[in-house]
N, C-alpha and C positions, 0 to 999 in steps of 0.2 A: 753585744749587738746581734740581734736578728733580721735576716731578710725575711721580707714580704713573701706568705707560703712557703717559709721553711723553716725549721724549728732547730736545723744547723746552727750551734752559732758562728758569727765570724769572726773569725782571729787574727785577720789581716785582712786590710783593706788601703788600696791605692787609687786614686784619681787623679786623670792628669786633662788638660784643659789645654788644647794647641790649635796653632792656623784660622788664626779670629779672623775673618771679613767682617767689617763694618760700613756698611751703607748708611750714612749720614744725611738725614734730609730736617736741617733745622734742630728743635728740641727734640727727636724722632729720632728712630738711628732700627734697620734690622740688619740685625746679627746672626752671622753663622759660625760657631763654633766646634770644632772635632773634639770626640771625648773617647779617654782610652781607661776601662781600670780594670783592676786585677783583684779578685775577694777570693780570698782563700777562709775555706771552714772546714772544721771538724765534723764529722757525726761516727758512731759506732766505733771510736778508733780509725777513721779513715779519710783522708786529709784530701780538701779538692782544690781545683783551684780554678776560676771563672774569670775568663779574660771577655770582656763586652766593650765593642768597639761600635761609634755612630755620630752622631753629630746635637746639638741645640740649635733650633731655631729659634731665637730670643727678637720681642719687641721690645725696645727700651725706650723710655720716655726721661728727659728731664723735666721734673716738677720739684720747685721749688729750691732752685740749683743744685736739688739731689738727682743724677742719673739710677734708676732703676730697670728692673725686669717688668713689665707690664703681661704680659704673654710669654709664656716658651711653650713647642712643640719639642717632643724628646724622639729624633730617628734612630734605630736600631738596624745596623749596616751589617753588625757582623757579630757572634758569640764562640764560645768554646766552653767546655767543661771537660776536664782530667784529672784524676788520678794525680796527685804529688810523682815526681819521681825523684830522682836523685837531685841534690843541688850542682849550679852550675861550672862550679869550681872542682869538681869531681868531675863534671863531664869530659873537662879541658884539661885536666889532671893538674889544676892549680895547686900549690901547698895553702892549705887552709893555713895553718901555724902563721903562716907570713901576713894573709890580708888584714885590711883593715874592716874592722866589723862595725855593722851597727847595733843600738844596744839604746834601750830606751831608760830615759833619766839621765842623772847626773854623768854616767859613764860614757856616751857618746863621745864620740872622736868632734863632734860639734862643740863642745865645751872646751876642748883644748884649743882646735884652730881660733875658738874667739877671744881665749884667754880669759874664760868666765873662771870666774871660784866655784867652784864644786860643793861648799860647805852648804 
């Protein structure tokens, strides 16, 4: 994945979607929603990581008893960009050895809490 003007790719990415107000007027409804995410990328060996915090202002319509987006406005409230530094479990002097990790595919700690087969 690439961001828009940057040739970084990204190697993580998280989005999170909190604190919905809905104004409901009929089949009509505006929306305000907080958004928080974290993109971490690579370039040259050197790992960053972009925290962009702000909000959606969405128009939503129901047509056809499907609710949609009709409109959003995208607020930018607040950014950051750094440097990787240590992880957090070393900041706090956690024992790595002990936690639980994530780990994408079959090996996720999500496949045992749901009692999926793995095969």
């Amino acid at each position: 994945m690439i961001s828009p003007n940057s040739t970084a790719p990204v190697t993580g990415l998280w989005h999170f979607i909190s604190n919905v107000l809905i104004d409901l007027h009929g089949e009509a409804a505006d929306v305000e929603s907080y958004h928080i995410a974290l993109v971490i990328r690579h370039e040259n060996g050197v790992e960053t990581q972009s925290r962009i915090g702000g909000r959606y202002l969405d128009r939503m319509e129901c047509r056809e008893g499907r609710w949609g987006i009709v409109h959003r406005d995208v607020v930018f409230d607040w950014s950051r960009v750094d440097e990787s530094g240590m992880p957090y479990w070393e900041l706090v002097g956690l024992d790595e050895s002990k936690l639980l990790r994530g780990k994408f595919g079959p090996d996720d700690p999500l496949y045992s809490h749901l009692w999926v087969d793995r095969g």
